[in-house]
C-alpha positions as YAML, in Angstrom:
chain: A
units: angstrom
residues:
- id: 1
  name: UNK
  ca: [-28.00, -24.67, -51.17]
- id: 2
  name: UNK
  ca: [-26.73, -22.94, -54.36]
- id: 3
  name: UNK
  ca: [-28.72, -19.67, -53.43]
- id: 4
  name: UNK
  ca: [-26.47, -18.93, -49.87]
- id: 5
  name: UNK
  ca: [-22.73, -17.68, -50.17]
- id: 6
  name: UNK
  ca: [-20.21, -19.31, -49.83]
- id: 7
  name: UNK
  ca: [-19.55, -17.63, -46.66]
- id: 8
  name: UNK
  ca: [-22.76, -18.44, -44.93]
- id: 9
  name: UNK
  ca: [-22.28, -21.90, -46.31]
- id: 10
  name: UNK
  ca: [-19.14, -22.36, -44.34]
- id: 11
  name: UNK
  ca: [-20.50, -21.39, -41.33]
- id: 12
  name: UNK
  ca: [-23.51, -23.30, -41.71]
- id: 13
  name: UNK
  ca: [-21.33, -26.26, -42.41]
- id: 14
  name: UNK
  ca: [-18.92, -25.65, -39.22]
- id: 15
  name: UNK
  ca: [-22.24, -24.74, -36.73]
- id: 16
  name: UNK
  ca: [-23.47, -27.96, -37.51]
- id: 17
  name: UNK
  ca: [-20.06, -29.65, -37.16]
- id: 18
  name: UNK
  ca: [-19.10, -28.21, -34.02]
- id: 19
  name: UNK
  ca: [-22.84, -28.79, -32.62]
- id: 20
  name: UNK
  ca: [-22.87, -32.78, -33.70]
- id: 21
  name: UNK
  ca: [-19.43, -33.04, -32.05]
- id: 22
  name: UNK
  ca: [-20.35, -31.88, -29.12]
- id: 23
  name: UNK
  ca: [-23.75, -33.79, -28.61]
- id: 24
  name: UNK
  ca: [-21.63, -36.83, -29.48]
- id: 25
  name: UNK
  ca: [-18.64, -35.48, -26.49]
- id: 26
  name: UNK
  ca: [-21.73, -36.51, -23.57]
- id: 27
  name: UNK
  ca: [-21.13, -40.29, -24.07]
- id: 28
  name: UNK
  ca: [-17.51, -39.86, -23.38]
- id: 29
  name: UNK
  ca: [-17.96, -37.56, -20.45]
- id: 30
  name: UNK
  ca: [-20.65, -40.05, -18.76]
- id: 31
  name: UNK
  ca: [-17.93, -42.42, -19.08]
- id: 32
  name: UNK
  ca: [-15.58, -40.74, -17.53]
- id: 33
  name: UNK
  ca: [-17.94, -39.58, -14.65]
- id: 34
  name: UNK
  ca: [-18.44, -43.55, -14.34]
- id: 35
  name: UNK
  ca: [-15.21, -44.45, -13.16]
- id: 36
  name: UNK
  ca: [-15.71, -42.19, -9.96]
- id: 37
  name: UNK
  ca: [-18.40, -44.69, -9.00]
- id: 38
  name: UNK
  ca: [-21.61, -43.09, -9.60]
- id: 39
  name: UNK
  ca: [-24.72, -44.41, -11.00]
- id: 40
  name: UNK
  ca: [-26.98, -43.37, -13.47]
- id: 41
  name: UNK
  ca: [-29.43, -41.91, -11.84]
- id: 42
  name: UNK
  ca: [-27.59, -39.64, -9.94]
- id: 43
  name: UNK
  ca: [-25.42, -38.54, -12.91]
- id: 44
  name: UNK
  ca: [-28.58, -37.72, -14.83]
- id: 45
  name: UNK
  ca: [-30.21, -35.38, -12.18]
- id: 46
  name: UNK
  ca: [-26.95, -33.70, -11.78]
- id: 47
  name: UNK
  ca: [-26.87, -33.12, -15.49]
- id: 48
  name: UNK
  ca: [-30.60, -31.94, -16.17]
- id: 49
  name: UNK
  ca: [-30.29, -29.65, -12.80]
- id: 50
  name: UNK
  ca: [-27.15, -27.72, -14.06]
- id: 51
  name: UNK
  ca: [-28.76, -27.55, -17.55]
- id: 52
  name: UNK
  ca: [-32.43, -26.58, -16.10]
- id: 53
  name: UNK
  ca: [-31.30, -22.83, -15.38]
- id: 54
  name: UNK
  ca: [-30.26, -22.56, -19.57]
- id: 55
  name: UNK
  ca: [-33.37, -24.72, -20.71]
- id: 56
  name: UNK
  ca: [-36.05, -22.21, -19.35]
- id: 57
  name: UNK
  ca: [-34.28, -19.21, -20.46]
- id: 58
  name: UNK
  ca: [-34.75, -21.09, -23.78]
- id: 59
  name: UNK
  ca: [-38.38, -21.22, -23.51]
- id: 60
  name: UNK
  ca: [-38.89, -17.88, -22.38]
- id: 61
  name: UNK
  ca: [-36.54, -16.44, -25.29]
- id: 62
  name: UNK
  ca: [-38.39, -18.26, -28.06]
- id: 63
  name: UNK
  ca: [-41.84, -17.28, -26.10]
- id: 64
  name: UNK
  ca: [-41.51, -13.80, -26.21]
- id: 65
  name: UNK
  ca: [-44.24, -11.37, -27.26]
- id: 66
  name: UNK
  ca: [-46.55, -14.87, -28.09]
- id: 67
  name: UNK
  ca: [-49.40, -16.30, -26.42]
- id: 68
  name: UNK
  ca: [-49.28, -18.06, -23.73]
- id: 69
  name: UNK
  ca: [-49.67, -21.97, -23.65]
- id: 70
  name: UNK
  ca: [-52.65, -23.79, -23.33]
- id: 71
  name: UNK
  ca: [-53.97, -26.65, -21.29]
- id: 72
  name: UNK
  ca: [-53.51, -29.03, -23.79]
- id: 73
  name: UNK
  ca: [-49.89, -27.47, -24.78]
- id: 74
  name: UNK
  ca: [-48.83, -28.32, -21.12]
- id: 75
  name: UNK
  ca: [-50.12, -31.65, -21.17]
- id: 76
  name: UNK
  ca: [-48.51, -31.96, -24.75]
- id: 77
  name: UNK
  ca: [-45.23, -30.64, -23.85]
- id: 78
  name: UNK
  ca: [-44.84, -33.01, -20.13]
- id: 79
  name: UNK
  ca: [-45.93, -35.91, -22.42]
- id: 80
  name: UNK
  ca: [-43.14, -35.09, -24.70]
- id: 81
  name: UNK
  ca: [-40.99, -34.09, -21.89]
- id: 82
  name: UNK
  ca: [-41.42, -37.10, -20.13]
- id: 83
  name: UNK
  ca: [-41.00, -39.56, -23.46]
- id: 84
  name: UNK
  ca: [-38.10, -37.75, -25.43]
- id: 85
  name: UNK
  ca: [-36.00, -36.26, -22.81]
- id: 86
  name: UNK
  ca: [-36.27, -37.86, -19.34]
- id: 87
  name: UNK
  ca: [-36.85, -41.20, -19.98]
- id: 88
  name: UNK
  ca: [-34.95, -41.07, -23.29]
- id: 89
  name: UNK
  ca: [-32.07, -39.76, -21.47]
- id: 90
  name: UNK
  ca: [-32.14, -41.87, -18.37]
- id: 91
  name: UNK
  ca: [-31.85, -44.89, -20.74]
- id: 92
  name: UNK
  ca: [-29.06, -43.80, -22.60]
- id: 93
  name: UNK
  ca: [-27.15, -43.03, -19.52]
- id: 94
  name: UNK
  ca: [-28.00, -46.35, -17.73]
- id: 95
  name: UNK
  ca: [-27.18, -47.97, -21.20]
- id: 96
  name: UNK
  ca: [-23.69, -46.31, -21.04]
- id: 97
  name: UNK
  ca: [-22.89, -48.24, -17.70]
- id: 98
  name: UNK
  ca: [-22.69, -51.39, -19.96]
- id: 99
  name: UNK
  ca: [-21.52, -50.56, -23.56]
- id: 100
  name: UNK
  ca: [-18.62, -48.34, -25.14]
- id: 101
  name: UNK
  ca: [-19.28, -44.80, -26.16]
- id: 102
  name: UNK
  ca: [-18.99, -45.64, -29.69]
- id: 103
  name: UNK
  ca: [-21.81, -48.52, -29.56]
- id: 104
  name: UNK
  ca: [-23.54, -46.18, -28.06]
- id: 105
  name: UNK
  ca: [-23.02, -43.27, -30.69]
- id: 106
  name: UNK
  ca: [-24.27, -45.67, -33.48]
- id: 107
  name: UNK
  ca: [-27.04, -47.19, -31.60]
- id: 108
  name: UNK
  ca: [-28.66, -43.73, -31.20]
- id: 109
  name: UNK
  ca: [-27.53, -42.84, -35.02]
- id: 110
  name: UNK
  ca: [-30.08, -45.29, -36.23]
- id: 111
  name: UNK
  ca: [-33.20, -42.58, -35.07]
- id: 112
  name: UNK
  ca: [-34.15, -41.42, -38.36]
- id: 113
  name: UNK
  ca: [-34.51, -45.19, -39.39]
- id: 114
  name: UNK
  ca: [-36.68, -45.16, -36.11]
- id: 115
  name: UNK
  ca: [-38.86, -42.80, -37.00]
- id: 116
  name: UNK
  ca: [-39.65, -44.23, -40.68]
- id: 117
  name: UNK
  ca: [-40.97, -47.06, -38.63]
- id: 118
  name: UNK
  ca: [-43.04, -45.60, -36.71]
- id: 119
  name: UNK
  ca: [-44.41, -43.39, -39.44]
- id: 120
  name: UNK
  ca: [-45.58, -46.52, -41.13]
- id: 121
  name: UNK
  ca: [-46.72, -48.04, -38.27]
- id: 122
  name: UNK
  ca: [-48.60, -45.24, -36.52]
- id: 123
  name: UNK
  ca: [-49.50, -43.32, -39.97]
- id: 124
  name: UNK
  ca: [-49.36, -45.98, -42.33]
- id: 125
  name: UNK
  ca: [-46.75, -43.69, -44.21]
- id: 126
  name: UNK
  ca: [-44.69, -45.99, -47.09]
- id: 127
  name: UNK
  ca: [-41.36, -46.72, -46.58]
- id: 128
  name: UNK
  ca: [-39.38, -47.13, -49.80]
- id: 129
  name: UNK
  ca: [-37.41, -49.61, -51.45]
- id: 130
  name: UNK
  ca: [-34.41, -47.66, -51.22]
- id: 131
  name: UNK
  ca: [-34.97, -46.63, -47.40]
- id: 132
  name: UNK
  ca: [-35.75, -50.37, -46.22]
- id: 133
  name: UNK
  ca: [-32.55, -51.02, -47.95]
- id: 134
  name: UNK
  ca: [-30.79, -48.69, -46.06]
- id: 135
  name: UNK
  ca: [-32.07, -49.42, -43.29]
- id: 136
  name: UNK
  ca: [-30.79, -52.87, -43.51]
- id: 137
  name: UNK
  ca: [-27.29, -51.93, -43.81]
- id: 138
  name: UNK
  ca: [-27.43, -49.38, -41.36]
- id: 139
  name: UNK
  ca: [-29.19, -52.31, -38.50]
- id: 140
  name: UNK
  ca: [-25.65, -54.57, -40.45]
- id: 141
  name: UNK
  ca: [-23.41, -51.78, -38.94]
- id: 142
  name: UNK
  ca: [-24.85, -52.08, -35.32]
- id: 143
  name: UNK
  ca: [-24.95, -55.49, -35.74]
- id: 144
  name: UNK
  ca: [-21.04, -56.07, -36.79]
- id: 145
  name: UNK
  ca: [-20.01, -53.49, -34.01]
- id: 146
  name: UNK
  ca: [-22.77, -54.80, -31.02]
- id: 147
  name: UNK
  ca: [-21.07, -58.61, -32.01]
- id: 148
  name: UNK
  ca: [-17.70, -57.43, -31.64]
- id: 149
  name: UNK
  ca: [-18.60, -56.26, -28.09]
- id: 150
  name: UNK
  ca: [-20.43, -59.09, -27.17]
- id: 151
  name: UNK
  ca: [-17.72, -61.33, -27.40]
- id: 152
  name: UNK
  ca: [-15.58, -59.13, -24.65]
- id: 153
  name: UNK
  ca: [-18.40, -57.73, -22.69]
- id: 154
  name: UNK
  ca: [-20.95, -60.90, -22.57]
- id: 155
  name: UNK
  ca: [-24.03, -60.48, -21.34]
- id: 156
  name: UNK
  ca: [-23.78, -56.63, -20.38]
- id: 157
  name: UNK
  ca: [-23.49, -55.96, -23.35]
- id: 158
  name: UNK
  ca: [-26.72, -57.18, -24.75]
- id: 159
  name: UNK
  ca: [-28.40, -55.47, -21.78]
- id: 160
  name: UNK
  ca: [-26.58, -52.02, -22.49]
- id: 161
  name: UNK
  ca: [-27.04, -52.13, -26.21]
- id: 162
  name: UNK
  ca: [-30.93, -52.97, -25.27]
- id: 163
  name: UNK
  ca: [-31.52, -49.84, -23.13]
- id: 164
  name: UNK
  ca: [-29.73, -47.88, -25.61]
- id: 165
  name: UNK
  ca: [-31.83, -49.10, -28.49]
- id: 166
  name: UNK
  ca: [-34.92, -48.43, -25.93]
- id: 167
  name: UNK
  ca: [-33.48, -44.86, -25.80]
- id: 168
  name: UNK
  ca: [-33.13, -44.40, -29.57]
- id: 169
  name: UNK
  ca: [-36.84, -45.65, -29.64]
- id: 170
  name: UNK
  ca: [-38.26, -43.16, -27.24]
- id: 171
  name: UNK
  ca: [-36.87, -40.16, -28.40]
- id: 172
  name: UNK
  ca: [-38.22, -41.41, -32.06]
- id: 173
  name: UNK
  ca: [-42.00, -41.62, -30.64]
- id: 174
  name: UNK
  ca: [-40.96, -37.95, -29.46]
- id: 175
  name: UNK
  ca: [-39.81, -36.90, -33.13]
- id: 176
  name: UNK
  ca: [-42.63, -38.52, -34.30]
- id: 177
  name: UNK
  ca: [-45.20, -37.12, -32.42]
- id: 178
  name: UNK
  ca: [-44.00, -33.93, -31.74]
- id: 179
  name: UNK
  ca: [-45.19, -32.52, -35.33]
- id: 180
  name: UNK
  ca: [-48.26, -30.52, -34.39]
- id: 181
  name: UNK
  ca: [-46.67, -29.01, -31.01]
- id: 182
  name: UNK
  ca: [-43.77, -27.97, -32.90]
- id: 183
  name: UNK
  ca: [-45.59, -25.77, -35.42]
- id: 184
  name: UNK
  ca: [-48.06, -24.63, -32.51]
- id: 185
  name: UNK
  ca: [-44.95, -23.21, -30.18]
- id: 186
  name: UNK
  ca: [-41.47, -23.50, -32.62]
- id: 187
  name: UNK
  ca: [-38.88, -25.83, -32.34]
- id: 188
  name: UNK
  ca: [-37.01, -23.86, -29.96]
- id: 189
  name: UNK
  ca: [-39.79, -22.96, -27.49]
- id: 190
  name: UNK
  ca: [-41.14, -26.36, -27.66]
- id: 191
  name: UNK
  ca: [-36.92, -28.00, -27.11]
- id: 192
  name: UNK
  ca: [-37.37, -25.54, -23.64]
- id: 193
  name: UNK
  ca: [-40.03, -26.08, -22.47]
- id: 194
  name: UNK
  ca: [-39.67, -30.17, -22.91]
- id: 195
  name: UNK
  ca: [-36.41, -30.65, -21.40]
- id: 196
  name: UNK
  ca: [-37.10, -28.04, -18.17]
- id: 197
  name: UNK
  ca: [-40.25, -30.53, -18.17]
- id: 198
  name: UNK
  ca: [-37.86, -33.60, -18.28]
- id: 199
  name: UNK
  ca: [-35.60, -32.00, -15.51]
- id: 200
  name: UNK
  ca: [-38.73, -31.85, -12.80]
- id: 201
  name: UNK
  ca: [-39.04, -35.69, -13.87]
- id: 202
  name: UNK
  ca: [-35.27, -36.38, -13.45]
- id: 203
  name: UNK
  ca: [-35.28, -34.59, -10.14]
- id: 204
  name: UNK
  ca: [-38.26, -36.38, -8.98]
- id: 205
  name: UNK
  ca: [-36.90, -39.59, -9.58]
- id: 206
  name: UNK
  ca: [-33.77, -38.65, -7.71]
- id: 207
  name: UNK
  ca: [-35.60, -37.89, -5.09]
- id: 208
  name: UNK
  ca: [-37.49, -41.03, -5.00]
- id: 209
  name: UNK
  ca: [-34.56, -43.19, -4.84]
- id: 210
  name: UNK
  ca: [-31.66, -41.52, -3.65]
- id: 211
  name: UNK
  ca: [-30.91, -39.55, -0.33]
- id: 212
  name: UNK
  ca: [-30.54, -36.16, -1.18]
- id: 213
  name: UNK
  ca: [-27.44, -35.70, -0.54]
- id: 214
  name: UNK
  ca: [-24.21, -35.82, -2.61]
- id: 215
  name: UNK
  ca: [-22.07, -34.88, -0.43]
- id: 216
  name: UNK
  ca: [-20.81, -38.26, -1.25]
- id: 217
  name: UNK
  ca: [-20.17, -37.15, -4.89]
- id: 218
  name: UNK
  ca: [-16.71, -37.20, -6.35]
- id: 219
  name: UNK
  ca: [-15.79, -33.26, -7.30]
- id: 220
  name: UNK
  ca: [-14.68, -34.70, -10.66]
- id: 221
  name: UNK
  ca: [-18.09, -35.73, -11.38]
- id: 222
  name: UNK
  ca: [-19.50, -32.38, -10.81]
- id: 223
  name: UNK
  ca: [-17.12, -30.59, -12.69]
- id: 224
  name: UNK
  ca: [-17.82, -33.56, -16.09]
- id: 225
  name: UNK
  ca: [-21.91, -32.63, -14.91]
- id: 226
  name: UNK
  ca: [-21.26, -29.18, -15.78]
- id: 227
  name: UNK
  ca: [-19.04, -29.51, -18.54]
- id: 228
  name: UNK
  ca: [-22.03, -32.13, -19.89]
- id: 229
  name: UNK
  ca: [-24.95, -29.73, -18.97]
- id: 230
  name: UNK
  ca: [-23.63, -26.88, -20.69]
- id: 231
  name: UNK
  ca: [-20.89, -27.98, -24.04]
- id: 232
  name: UNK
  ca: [-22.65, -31.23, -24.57]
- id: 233
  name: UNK
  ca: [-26.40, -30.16, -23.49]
- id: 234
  name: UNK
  ca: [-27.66, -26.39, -24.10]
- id: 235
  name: UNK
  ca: [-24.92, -25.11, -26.69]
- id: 236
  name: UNK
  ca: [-25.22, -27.97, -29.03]
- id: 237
  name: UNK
  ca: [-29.02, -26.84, -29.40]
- id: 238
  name: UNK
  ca: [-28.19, -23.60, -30.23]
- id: 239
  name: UNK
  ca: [-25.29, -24.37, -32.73]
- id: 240
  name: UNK
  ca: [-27.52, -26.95, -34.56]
- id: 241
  name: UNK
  ca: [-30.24, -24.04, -34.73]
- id: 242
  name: UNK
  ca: [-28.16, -21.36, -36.17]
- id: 243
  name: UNK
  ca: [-26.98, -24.33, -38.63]
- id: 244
  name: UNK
  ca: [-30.17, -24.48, -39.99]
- id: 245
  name: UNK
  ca: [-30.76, -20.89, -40.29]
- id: 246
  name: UNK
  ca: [-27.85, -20.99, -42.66]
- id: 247
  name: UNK
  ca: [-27.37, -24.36, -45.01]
- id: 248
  name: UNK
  ca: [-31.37, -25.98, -44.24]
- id: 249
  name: UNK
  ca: [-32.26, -28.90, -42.14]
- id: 250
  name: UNK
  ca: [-30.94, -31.40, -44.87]
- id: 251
  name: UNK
  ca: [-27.65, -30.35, -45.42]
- id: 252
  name: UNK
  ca: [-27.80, -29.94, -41.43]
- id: 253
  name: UNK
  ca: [-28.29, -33.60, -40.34]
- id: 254
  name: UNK
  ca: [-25.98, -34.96, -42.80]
- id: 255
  name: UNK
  ca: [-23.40, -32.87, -41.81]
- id: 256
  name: UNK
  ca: [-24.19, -34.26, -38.36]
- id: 257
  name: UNK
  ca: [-22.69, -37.61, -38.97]
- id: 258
  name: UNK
  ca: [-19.48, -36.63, -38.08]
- id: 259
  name: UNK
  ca: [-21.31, -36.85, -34.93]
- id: 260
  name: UNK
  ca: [-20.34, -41.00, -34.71]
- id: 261
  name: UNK
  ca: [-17.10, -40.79, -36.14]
- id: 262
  name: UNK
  ca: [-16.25, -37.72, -33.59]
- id: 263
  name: UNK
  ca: [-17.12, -40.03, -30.96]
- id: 264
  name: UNK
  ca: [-15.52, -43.32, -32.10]
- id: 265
  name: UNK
  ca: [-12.13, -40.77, -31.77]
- id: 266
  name: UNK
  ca: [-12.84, -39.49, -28.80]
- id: 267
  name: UNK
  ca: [-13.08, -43.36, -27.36]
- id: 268
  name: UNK
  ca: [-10.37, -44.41, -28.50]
- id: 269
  name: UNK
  ca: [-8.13, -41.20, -27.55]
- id: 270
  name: UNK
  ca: [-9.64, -40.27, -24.17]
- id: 271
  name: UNK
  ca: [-11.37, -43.82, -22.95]
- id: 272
  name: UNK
  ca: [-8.33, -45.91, -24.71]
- id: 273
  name: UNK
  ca: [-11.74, -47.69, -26.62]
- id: 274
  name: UNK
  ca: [-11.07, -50.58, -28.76]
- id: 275
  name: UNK
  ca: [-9.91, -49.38, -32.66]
- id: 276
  name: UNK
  ca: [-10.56, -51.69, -35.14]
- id: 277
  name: UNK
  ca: [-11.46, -53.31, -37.95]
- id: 278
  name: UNK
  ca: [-14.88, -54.39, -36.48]
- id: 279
  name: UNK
  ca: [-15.59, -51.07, -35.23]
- id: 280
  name: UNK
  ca: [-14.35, -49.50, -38.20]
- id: 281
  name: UNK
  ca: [-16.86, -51.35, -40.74]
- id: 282
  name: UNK
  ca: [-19.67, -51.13, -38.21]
- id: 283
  name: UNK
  ca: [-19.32, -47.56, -38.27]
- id: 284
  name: UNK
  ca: [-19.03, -46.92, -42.21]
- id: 285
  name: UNK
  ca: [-22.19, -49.42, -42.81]
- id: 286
  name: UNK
  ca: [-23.90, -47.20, -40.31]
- id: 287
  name: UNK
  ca: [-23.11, -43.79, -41.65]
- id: 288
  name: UNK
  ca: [-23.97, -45.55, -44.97]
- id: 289
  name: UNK
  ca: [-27.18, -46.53, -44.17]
- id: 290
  name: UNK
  ca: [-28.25, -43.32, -42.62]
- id: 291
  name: UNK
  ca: [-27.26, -41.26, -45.33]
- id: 292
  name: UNK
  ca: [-29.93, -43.10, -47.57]
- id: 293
  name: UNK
  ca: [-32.51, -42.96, -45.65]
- id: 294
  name: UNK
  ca: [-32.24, -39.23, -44.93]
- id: 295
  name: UNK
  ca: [-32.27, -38.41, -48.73]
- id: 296
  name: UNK
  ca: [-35.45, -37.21, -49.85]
- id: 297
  name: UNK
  ca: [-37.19, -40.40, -52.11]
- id: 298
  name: UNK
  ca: [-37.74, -39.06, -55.08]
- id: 299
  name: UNK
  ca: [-34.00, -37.70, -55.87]
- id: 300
  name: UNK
  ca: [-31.81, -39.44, -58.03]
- id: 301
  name: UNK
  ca: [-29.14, -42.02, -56.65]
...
């Protein structure tokens, strides 16, 4: 970090800023769709179809002048596809019928503890003193917030926090096992071609089980699908990208956890959320927790 000037520093620092608030803005617009009495899987498809058009001009851009894929790149990148962005999404959103925005935001935070898991369980790759640690206080946060909600919610609440949590798993088995795909294509060509993947699947299952028609749809909705699909979906990508062309991946993600605290605002000042001193500790144990687990293992604490 001491190499880049301070001028591509700051605009590293304010890319990734601006792209973890605006991943963390689609919980509070799938709220808002909510109230206009749609259901999750018709707010998805509507979503993934306005954001198909931007996701496969992503994987052409990155594609240019290289090879074309291979059998077992398709098969890789519909497996992915299917695991990290359909279904990944499509329990998030159900999730989000049940829970607050903010639960939701720190649910999802907890990925990177995710995938140390599953790198020790699938690789056999050691998981540190410090990290387990972490991780402990990071599950606290989620724990303190999730209890707080259970008490108003009830039983919906368990049930949204679980599908959420099932989300946060999924897309980790994608992060996980995305490793040799993502050196074989790039991030970017591989992010493309996975979500226009995950948008055949979301359409399909529209299909399946709901007329197609929405006509019925509230015009609200499709105005918040847009808004979603394009500020909360495809640009985020892009910003997050060019933040890592600048400041590194590192400084990246932990400038990304003013991704929870961006949404815990945004609850409370848009969905008139619950602010307090529950949510408030949940939150900091989270961020906490996260932040020492993503520090590399052998740097000094």
């Amino acid at each position: 970090m001491s190499g880049n000037p301070p001028s591509q520093l700051t605009a590293g620092l304010l890319l990734a800023a601006a792209g973890s608030i605006a991943f963390s803005g689609k919980a509070i617009i799938v709220k808002l769709a909510y109230r206009y009495g749609v259901d999750a899987v018709t707010l998805l498809m509507l979503r993934m179809l306005m954001a198909l058009p931007m996701f496969a001009l992503m994987a052409w851009w990155a594609g240019r002048d290289k090879a074309p894929l291979e059998r077992q790149d398709w098969l890789g990148v519909l497996g992915l596809g299917f695991c990290g962005y359909y279904l990944s999404s499509f329990l998030d959103f159900w999730g989000l019928e049940y829970i607050s925005a903010s639960l939701e935001r720190l649910i999802l935070y907890l990925n990177p503890t995710l995938v140390l898991v599953l790198g020790w369980f699938l690789y056999k790759k050691r998981i540190a003193q410090r990290q387990a640690v972490a991780m402990a206080i990071s599950y606290s946060g989620v724990l303190v917030v999730f209890g707080h909600e259970l008490s108003l919610a009830g039983t919906n609440a368990a049930l949204g926090a679980l599908l959420v949590f099932l989300s946060a798993v999924t897309y980790a088995v994608y992060l996980t096992c995305s490793g040799q795909l993502v050196k074989r294509l790039g991030s970017l060509r591989l992010a493309g071609w996975a979500s226009t993947a995950a948008c055949g699947f979301c359409l399909l299952q529209f299909a399946l089980l709901r007329p197609l028609d929405v006509s019925h749809v509230h015009e609200q909705v499709l105005w918040l699908s847009l808004l979603n699909a394009v500020a909360c979906t495809a640009l985020p990508v892009l910003l997050v990208m060019m933040a890592i062309e600048r400041i590194g991946p590192g400084l990246t993600a932990q400038t990304g956890m003013i991704g929870p605290m961006s949404t815990l605002l945004m609850g409370v000042w848009i969905l008139g959320e619950p602010f307090n001193a529950w949510v408030i500790a949940g939150t900091a144990l989270v961020l906490s927790g996260v932040f020492w687990v993503t520090r590399p293992v052998g740097r000094a604490t």
